[in-house]
C-alpha positions in Angstrom: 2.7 -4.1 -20.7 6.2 -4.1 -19.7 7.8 -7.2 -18.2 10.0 -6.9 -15.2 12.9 -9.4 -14.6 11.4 -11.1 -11.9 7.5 -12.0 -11.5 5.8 -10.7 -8.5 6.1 -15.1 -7.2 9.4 -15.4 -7.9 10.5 -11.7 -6.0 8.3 -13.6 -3.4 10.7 -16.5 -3.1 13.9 -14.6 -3.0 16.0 -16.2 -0.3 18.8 -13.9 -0.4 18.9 -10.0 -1.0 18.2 -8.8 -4.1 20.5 -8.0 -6.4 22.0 -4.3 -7.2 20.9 -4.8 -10.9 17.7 -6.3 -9.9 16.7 -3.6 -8.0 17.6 -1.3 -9.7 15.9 -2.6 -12.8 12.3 -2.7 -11.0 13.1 0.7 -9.6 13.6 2.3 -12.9 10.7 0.2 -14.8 8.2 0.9 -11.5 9.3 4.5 -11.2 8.9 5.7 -15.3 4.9 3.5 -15.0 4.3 6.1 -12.3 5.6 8.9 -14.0 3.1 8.2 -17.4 -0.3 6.7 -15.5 -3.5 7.5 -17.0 -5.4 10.5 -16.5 -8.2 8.2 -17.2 -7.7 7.2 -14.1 -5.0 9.4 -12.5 -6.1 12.8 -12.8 -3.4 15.6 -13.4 -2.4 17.8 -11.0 -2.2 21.4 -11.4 1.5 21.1 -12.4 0.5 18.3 -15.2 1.9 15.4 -13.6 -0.4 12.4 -12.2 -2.1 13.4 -9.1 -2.6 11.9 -5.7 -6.0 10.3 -6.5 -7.0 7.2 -8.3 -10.4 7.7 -9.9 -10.9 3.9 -10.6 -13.8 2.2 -12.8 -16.9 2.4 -11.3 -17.9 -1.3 -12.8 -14.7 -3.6 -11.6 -14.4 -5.4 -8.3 -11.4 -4.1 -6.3 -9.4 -6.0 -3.9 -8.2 -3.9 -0.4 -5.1 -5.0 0.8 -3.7 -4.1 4.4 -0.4 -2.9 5.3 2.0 -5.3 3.9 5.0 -4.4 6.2 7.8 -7.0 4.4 5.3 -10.3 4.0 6.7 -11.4 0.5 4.5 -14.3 1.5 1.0 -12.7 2.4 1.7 -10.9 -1.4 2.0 -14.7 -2.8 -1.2 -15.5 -1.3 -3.0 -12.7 -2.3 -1.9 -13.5 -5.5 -3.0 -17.1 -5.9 -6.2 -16.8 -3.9 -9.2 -17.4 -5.9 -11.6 -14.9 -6.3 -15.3 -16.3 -5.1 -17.9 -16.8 -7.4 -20.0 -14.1 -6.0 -18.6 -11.5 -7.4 -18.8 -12.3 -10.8 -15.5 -11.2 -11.7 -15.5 -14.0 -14.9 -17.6 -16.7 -16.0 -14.1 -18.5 -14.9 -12.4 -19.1 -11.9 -9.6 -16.8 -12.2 -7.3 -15.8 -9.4 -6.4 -12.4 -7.8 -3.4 -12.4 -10.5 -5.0 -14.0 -13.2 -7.9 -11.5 -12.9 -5.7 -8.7 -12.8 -4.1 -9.7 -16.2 -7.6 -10.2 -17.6 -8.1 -6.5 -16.6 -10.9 -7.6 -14.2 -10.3 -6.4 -10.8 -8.0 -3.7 -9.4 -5.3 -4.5 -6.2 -5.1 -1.6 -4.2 -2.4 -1.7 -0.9 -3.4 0.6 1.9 1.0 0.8 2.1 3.6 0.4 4.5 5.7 -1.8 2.5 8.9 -1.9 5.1 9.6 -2.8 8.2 8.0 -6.5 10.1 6.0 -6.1 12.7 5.9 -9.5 13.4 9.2 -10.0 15.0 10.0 -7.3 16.9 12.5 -9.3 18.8 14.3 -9.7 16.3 14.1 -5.2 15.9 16.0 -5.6 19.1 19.1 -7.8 17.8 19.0 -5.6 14.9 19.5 -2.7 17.5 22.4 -4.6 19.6 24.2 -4.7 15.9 23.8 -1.3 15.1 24.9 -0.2 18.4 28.3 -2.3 17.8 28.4 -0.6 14.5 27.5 -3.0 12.4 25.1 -2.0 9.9 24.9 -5.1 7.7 24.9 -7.6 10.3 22.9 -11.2 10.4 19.5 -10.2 11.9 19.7 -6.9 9.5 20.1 -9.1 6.3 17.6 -11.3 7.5 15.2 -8.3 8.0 16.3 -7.1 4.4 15.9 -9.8 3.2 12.2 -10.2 3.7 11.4 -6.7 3.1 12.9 -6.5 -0.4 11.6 -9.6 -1.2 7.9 -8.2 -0.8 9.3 -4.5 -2.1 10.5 -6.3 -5.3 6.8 -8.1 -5.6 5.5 -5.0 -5.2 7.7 -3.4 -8.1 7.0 -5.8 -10.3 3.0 -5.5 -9.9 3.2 -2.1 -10.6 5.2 -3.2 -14.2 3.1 -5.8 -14.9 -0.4 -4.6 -14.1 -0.2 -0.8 -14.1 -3.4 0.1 -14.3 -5.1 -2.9 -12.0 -2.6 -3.3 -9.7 -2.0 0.3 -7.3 0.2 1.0 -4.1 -0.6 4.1 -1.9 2.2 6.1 0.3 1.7 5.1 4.1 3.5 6.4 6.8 6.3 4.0 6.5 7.0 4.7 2.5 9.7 7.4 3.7 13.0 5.4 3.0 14.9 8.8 3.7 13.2 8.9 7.1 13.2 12.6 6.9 10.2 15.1 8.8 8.8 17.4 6.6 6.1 17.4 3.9 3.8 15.2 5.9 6.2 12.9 6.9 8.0 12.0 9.8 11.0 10.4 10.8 10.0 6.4 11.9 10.6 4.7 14.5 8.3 1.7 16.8 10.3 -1.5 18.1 13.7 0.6 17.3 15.1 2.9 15.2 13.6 1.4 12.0 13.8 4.0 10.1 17.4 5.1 10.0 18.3 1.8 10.4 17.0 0.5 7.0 18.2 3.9 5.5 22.0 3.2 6.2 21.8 -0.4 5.4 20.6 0.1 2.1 23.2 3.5 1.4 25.8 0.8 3.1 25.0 -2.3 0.8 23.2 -0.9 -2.7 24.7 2.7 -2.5 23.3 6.1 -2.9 21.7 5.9 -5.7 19.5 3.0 -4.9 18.8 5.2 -2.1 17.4 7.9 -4.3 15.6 5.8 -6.6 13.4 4.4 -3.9 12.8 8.2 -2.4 12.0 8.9 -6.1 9.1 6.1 -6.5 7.9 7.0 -3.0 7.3 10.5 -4.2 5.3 9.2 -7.0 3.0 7.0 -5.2 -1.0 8.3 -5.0 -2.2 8.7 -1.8 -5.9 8.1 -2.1 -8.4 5.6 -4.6 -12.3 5.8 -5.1 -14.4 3.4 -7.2 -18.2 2.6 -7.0 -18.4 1.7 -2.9 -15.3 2.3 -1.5 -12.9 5.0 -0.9 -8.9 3.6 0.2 -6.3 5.7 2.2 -3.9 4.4 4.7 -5.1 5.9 7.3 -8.4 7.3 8.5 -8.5 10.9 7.4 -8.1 13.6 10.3 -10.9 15.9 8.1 -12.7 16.3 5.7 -10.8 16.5 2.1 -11.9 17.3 -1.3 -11.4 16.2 -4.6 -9.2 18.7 -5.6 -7.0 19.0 -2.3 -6.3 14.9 -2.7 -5.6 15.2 -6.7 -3.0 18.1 -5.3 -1.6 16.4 -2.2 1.9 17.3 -3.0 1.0 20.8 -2.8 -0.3 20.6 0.8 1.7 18.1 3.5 -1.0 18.9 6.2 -3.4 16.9 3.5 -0.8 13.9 3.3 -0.4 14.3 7.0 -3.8 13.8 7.6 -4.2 10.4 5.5 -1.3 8.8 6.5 -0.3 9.4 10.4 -4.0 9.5 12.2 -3.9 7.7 15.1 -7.1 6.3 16.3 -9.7 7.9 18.8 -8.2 11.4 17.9 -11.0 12.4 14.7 -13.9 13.4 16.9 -16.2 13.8 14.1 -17.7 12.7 11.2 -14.7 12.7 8.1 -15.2 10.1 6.0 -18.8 10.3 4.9 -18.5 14.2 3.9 -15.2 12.6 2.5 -17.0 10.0 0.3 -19.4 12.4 -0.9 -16.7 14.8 -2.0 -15.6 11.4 -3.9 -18.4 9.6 -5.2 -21.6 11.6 -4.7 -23.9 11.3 -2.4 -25.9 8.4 -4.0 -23.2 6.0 -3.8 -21.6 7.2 -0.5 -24.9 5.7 1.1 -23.8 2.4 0.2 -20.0 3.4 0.3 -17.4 2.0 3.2 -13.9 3.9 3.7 -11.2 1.6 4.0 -8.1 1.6 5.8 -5.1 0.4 7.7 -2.3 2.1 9.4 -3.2 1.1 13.1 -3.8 -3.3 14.2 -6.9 -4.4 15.1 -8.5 -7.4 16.8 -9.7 -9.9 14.7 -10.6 -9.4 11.1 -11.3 -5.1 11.4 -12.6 -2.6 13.5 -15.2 0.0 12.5 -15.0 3.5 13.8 -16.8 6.6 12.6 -20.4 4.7 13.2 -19.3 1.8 11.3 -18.1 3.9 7.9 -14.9 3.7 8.5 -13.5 0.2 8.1 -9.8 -0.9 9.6 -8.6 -4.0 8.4 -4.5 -4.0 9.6 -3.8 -7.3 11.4 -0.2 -8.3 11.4 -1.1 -12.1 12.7 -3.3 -12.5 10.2 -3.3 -12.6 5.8 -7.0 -11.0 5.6 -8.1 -9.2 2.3 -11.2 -7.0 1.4 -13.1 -8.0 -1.6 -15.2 -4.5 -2.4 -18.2 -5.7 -5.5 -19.0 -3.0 -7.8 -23.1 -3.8 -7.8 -23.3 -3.8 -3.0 -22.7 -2.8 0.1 -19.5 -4.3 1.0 -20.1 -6.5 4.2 -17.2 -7.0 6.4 -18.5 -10.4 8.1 -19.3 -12.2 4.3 -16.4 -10.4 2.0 -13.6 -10.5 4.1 -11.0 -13.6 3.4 -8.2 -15.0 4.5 -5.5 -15.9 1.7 -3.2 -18.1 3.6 -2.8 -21.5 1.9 
């Protein structure tokens, strides 16, 4: 394994914005993992390179993260949180980290690494700057600040653990905040999108710029293991193997993963979905997780309880998916927060 120049904890701790080197360090090191992952696990698309579905060990626990959206300190948690005995992940107690360095459980993120959602105030300050043309100003770095913290974390996973530790595209992984390709332009409390994309061209440069874009366009957009199929959001129909190993080929497919807004899929997806994935046998015991949208509480289940979302901002909730059951969202849901 490579070795980044920052640990995942320390990114976490970053008080002040990254460096230029630094990030562009991780950027380089996260970006050339992505390029070379596994077919083992990543199969090839039809142009060669690794596809846009992880095809993970049937016989390893996996942990489901939601939406991170700049938390470098819901990462840190995650992180140190010990896994439950249950789940016989080691004769040891080993936590999230320590197990993925063991090569015991896989971290998957649902995405959305940028932009809080937590202070939208503070989206509005940031918008009084920008409209006095001040790109860099104090709420912006502040907001920065955060988010490349957990980016950086993020980076540095990928280095260290790359083939435990696994990051799918969201709706907010578009740092270019262009429309096309199944993405689209962001905005919610403001005008995040363009926003970020000038601060960052403003204070690391182009370059920077491009290198982010670059490991965006690398990122998978679906994983399967024994129980459990991941994408960020709850799939708008019915997808096969093929068509998610080939994503880049088709933007309505990305589209359809990563934008759904709730109450508009009408029918059954994500059971014909799992079965495509896993077989039949399993997808009987199988749950399809997700984030995207918040929810009340710990999750919501939609698509008669199959479909599992698990995106609250307020809260630092992970899913802990065994490789022998049923996942069970009222037993093997936990919250890391120290």
């Amino acid at each position: 394994m490579d070795k980044p120049d920052f640990s995942a904890i320390e990114c976490c701790g970053f008080k002040e914005l990254p460096s230029y080197d630094t990030l562009f360090s991780l950027l380089n090191q996260a970006i050339a993992v992505l390029e070379t992952e596994s077919k083992d696990y990543r199969p090839l698309d039809s142009k060669g390179n690794p596809g846009g579905l992880l095809n993970l060990d049937k016989k390893k626990t996996a942990v489901v993260v939601p939406d991170i959206h700049a938390r470098p300190y819901f990462i840190k948690n995650i992180l140190n949180f010990k896994i439950p005995k249950k789940f016989k992940v080691s004769t040891k107690e080993l936590s999230v980290e320590q197990a993925m360095e063991n090569g015991k459980l896989y971290v998957i993120c649902v995405g959305d690494a940028f932009h809080t959602e937590k202070t939208a105030s503070r989206w509005a300050k940031i918008q009084e700057e920008f409209n006095s043309g001040v790109v860099d100003g104090k709420y912006m770095k502040e907001e920065m600040t955060e988010c490349l913290s957990a980016f950086c974390a993020l980076l540095s996973l990928k280095i260290s653990y790359p083939e435990f530790f696994h990051f799918l595209k969201g709706n907010h992984e578009n740092i270019l905040n262009v429309s096309g390709n199944g993405d689209f332009a962001f905005c919610k409390y403001a005008d995040e999108g363009d926003m970020v994309k000038r601060f960052i061209s403003k204070v690391y440069g182009e370059d920077i710029l491009y290198l982010i874009s670059c490991y965006e366009g690398l990122l998978p957009f679906a994983a399967c293991g024994k129980y459990y199929v991941v994408t960020h959001a709850e799939p708008a129909r019915v997808l096969t193997k093929k068509e998610l190993i080939d994503a880049r080929k088709y933007p309505e497919v990305i589209y359809s993963i990563i934008w759904t807004r709730n109450d508009v899929v009408t029918e059954s997806t994500v059971v014909p979905v799992m079965e495509n994935l896993l077989g039949e046998e399993d997808a009987k015991k199988a749950m399809y997780f997700g984030g995207h949208r918040p929810v009340i509480g710990n999750f919501a289940l939609r698509q008669d309880g199959r479909y599992i979302q698990i995106h609250n901002p307020s809260r630092q909730n992970i899913c802990v998916v065994s490789s022998t059951r049923k996942f069970n969202p009222q037993n093997d849901i936990y919250e890391v927060k120290p």
